[in-house]
C-alpha positions as CSV (number, residue, x, y, z in Angstrom):
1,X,-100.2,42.6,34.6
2,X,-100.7,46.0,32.8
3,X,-103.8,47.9,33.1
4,X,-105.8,50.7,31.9
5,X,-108.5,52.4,33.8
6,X,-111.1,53.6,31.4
7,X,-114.6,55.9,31.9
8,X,-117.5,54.2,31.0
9,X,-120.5,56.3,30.4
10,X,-123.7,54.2,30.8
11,X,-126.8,55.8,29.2
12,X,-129.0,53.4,31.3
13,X,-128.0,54.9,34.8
14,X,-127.4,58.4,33.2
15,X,-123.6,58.2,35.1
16,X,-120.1,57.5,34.2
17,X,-117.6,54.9,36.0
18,X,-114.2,54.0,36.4
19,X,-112.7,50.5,35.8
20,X,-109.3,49.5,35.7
21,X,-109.3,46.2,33.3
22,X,-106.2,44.3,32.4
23,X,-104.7,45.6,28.8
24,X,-104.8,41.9,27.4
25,X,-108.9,41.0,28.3
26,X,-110.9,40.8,25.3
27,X,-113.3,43.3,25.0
28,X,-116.3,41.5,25.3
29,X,-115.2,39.9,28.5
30,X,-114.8,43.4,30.0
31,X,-118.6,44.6,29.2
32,X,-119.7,40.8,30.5
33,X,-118.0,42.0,33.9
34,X,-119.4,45.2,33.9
35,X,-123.0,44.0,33.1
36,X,-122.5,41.6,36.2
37,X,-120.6,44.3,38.3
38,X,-123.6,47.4,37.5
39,X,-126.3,44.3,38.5
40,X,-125.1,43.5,41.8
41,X,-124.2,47.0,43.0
42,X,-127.3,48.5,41.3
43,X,-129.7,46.1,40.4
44,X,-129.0,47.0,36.4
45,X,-130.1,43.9,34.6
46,X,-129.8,44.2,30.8
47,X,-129.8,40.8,29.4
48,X,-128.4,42.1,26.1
49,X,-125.6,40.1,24.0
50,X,-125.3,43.4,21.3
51,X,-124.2,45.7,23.4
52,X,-120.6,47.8,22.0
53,X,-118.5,50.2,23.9
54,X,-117.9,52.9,21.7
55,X,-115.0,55.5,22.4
56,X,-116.3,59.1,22.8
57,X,-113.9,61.0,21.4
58,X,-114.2,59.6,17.7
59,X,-117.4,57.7,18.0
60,X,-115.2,54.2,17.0
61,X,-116.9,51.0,17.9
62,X,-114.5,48.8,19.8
63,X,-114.7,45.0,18.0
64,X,-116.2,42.7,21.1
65,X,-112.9,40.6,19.8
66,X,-110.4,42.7,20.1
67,X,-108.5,43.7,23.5
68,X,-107.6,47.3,24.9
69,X,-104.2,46.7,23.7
70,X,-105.1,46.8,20.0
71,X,-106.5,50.4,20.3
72,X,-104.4,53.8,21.1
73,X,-106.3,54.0,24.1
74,X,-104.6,55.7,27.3
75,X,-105.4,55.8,31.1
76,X,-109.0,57.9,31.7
77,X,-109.9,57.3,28.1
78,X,-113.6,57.9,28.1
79,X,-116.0,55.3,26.5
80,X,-119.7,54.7,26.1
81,X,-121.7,51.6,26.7
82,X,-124.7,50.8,24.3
């Protein structure tokens, strides 16, 4: 299975994470398993179906329905969760 790791800055903790996510997920799977990853290891509930990871580097929105293997993204590639 390939994989990218990505850094996910989340506005809500005020930190950044890594997570290595298979290339082919969709992208709204991925933030589903983040959500549920940042609530049991922090206590982090945001009950929130809009929320959009958003690469840094050029602001782009990554569509929900899309996977990591439609955008040019690389290993360490640094995203933001909103």
């Amino acid at each position: 299975m390939n994989t990218i790791t990505i850094n996910i800055y989340i506005p809500t903790l005020g930190s950044d994470f890594d997570f290595t996510v298979p290339l082919n997920m969709q992208i709204s799977d991925v933030i589903f398993l983040i959500m549920n990853i940042l609530n049991s290891k922090f206590g982090v509930n945001i009950i929130d179906n809009n929320l959009d990871l958003i690469e840094r580097e050029t602001n782009q929105k990554l569509n929900g329905n899309a996977t990591f293997s439609e955008y040019e993204l690389s290993d360490n590639s640094e995203l933001l969760l909103l």
